[in-house]
N, C-alpha and C positions, 0 to 999 in steps of 0.2 A: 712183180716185174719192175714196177718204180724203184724198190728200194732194192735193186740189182744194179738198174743205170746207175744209182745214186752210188753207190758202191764202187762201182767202174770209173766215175767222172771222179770222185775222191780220189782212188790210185792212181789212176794218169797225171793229175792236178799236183799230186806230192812228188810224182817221176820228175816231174819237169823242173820244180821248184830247186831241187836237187840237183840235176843238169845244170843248171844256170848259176848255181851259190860252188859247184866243181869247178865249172869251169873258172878261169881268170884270163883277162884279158896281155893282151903284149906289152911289155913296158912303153915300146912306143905309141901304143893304141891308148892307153891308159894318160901318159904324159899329155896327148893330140887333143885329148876328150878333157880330159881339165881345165885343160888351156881355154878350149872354147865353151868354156862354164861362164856367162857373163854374173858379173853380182848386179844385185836385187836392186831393183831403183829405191831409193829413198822414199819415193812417195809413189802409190800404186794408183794407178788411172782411175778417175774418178772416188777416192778414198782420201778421204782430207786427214791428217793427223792433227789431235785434239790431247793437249795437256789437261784432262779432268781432273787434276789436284789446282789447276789454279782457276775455274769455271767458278762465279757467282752462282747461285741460286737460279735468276733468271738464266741465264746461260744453259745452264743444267738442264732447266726445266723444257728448254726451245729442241734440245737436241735428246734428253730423255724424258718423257713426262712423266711426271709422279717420282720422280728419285730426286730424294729431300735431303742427299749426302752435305751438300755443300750447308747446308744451314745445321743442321748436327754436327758437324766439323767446328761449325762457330759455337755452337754452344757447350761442346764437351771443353772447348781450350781456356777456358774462365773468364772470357775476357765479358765487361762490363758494355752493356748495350742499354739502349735509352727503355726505359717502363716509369708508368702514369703512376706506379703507386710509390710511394712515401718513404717504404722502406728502405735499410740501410742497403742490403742486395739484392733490392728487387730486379735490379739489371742482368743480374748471373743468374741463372736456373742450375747449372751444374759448377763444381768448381775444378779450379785450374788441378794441374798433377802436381801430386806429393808422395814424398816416402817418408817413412818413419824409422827408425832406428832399427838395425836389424832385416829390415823386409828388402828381398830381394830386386824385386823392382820398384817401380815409379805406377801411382795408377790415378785417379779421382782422389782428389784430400777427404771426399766422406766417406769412400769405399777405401783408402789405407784407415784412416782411424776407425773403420766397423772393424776391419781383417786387426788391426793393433791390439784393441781393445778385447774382442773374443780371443783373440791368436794366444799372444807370450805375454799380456798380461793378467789371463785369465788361469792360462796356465802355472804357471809360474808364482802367480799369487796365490793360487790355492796349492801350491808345495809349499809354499812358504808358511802357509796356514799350520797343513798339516806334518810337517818336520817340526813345528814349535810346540804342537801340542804333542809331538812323538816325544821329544826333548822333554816336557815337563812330566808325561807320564813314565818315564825311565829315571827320571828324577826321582822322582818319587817313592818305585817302586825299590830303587837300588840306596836311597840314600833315606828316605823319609820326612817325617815329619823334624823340623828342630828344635829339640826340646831344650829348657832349662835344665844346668846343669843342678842348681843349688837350690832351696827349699820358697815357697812366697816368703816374703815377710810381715806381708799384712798394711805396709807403710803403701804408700799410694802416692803417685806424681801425674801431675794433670801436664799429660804431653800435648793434647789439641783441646783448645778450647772450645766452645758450643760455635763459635762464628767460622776457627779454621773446620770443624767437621762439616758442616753446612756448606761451606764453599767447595770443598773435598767431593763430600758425595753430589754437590752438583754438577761437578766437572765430570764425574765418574756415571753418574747412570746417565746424564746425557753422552757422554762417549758411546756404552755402551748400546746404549739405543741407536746412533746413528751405525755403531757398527754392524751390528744385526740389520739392521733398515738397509745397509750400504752392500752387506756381505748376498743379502736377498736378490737387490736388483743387480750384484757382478755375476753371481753363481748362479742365480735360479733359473734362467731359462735352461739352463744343462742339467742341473740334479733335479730342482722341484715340478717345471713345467711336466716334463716325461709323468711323474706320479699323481700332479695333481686335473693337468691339464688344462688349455690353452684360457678357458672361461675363469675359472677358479685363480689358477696364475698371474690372469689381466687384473683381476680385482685387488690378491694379495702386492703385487707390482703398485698398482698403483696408490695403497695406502700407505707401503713401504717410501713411496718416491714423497710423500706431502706429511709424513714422519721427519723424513728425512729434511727436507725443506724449509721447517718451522723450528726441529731440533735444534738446526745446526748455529742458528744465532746465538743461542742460548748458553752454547757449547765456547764459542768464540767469547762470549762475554765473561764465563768464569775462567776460561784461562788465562785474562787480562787480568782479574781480579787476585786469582791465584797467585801466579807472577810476583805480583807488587806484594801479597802477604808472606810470601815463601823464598823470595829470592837471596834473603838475607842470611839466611840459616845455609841457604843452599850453594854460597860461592867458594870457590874450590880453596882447600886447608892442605898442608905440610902431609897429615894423614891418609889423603887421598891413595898417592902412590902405591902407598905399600898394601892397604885395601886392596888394590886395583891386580898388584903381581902376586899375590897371594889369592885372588877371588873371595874375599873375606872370610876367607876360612871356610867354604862352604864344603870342598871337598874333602879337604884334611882335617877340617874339624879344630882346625887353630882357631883362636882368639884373635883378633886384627880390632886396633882401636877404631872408633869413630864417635865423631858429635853428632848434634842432635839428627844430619842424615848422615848417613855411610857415603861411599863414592859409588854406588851400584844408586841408590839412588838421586843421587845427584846428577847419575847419568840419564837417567828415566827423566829427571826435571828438568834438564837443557835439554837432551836429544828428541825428548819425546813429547811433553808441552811444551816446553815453548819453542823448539826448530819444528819439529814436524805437527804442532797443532797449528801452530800460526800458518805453516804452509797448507794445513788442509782446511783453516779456517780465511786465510786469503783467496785460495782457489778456489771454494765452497763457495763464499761472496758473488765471484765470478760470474759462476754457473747460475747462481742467484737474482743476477744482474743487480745486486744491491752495493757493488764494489763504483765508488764514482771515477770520471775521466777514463773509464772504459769502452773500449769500440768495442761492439757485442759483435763481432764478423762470427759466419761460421768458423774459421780458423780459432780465432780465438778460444772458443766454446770447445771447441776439442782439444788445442794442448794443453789450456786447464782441466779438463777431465782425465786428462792423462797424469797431469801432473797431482791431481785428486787422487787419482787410485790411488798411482804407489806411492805416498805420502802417507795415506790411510791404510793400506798394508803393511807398511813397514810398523807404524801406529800399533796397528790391532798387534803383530808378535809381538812386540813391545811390552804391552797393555797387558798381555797374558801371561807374558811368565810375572809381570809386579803383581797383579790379582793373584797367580798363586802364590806367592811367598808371602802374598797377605793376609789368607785367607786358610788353605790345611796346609800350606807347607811351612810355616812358622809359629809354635807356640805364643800365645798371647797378642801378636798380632793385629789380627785382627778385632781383638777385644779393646785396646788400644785407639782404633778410628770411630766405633762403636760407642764407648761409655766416654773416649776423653783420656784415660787411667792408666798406668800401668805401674806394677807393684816396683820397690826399688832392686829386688834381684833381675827382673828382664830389662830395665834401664842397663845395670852397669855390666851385664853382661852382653849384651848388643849394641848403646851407646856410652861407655864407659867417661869419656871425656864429657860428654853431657851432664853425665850422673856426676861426674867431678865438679864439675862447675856448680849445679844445684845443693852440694854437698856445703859447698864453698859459699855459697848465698849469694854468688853474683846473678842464679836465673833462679825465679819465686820459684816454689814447688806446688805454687796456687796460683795459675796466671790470668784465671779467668774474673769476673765482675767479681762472682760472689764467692771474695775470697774467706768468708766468714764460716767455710763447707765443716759440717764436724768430722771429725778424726771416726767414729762410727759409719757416717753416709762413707768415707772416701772405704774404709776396711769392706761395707755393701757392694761398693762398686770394684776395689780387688776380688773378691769372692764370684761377685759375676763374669769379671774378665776367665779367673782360672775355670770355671766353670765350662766357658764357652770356647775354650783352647782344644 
């Protein structure tokens, strides 16, 4: 019986709704009733109108209790307020808004530099990782190793002496250490964390970060040293050019003269130690706080970290293709940074103008202390070099 009535007071309720949305009033009826529509008072009896974006705290607090808006208002907008402790921001708890290059909006300067940092430079860095190593393994595969065209000849030329190799591989396994230490804490929390998990990760993380820490001076100090031993050899020659529109012959297999370095690397030694080492050893300083006349702000601390990455990315591709053509993609090569030595067919056919000169007796073909080496120990150390090609 209920759900009868209920059923019947439903139909009647929609008949009616229906009648009254059919029918339409007269235009004079309609005109009469507008008319006498009065508008809304500005202010309704007894209801006071309250601008709650300009309310203090106390204000706030008198007319809502417990709604803490107005003082999180003050502390998300960065502004500086008095605190007993020492520090240089102990007045900000949160900082003002910032965007960073690319990002669509404006937000917190440590929530753009978290979203910057994970976002397009994590991405983006590791394409650039791996298109270089894609690059070197297509090299390889399509082009090979570069061998000598002509036979050893047993004669020997002392291209780095015991001091440049030592400076050499200082510069290079501390690179490469902070690179791995660097590439750990950009990428790991995305590849390694998932596999090794949160516990294992914290630890690897943070051996990586105090690697990286102690590395990095070390790193700074032989590229200084570097520099001053290597920059002589290394400023730009007449030869260059045609090195450079030619890519040394790498792909056609032409001959392309150069001294003692080519233009490939003399680009690795301006662009890569010393622009982009010094910038990642100025900015590494920073983050270090061992950089003097520096305000340590959080701001600070994040556009050198920024300026860190990709400094250091660009670095590491860099870094990678010089290691391979140091290493399988060049005959003797790497036997070269290794013993010191290189016999006098991989001289003139890689640095020809060099080998000219030493031919010529303007650079010793013995340039280290003990130029007393016998013609046997140097034929030992050709033999180890071809050996190790």
């Amino acid at each position: 019986m209920k759900s009868l009535f209920a059923m019947l007071s439903l139909l009647i309720a929609t008949t009616t709704a229906n009648a009254v949305e059919v029918q339409s009033p007269p235009p004079a009826m309609a005109a009469t009733s507008t008319a006498a529509i009065a508008p809304l008072p500005d202010k309704l009896p007894g209801v006071e109108s309250i601008d709650i974006l300009k309310q203090n705290q106390a204000e706030r607090t008198r007319d809502q209790p417990g709604n803490a808006a107005p003082t999180f208002r003050i502390v998300n907008d960065g502004t500086k307020h008095y605190s007993s402790l020492p520090a240089l921001e102990a007045g900000v708890l949160i900082q003002g808004k910032a965007q960073f290059p690319g990002q669509t909006r404006a937000t917190t300067a440590g929530e753009a530099w978290r979203e910057y940092r994970n976002g397009p430079l994590t991405l983006l860095g590791g394409w650039l990782l791996l298109i270089t190593l894609a690059a070197i393994g297509a090299m390889y595969f399509f082009i090979g190793k570069i061998k000598l065209h002509a036979p050893l000849t047993g004669r020997m030329i002392e291209r780095f002496t015991p001091g440049e190799r030592a400076l050499h591989w200082s510069m290079a396994l501390s690179f490469v250490m902070l690179a791995l230490s660097g590439i750990t804490i950009l990428f790991g929390k995305h590849v390694l964390m998932p596999l090794f998990g949160l516990t294992l990760f914290g630890w690897l993380g943070f051996l990586c970060k105090n690697i990286h820490n102690f590395i990095g001076p070390v790193f700074t100090i032989s590229i200084i040293l570097f520099f001053v031993k290597f920059v002589k050899d290394n400023l730009p020659s007449a030869s260059d050019m045609k090195w450079m529109t030619k890519f040394g012959g790498l792909l056609s297999g032409e001959h392309v003269s150069s001294g003692r370095f080519n233009a490939g690397e003399k680009v690795v030694f301006w662009g890569g130690v010393v622009g982009l080492g010094l910038i990642i050893s100025a900015s590494g300083l920073v983050l270090d706080m061992l950089m003097p006349a520096i305000e340590y702000s959080r701001a600070t601390m994040q556009i050198a970290n920024i300026i860190h990455i990709v400094a250091a990315l660009l670095a590491a591709a860099m870094v990678m293709g010089h290691i391979y053509l140091g290493t399988v993609g060049m005959e003797g090569a790497y036997a070269s940074m290794r013993t010191g030595y290189v016999d006098d067919t991989w001289a003139k056919e890689h640095h020809d103008l060099w080998y000219a000169e030493i031919e010529n007796g303007h650079i010793p073909r013995i340039r280290s202390e003990n130029s007393a080496r016998s013609e046997s120990t140097l034929r030992q150390a050709g033999n180890a070099g071809s050996l190790n090609t």
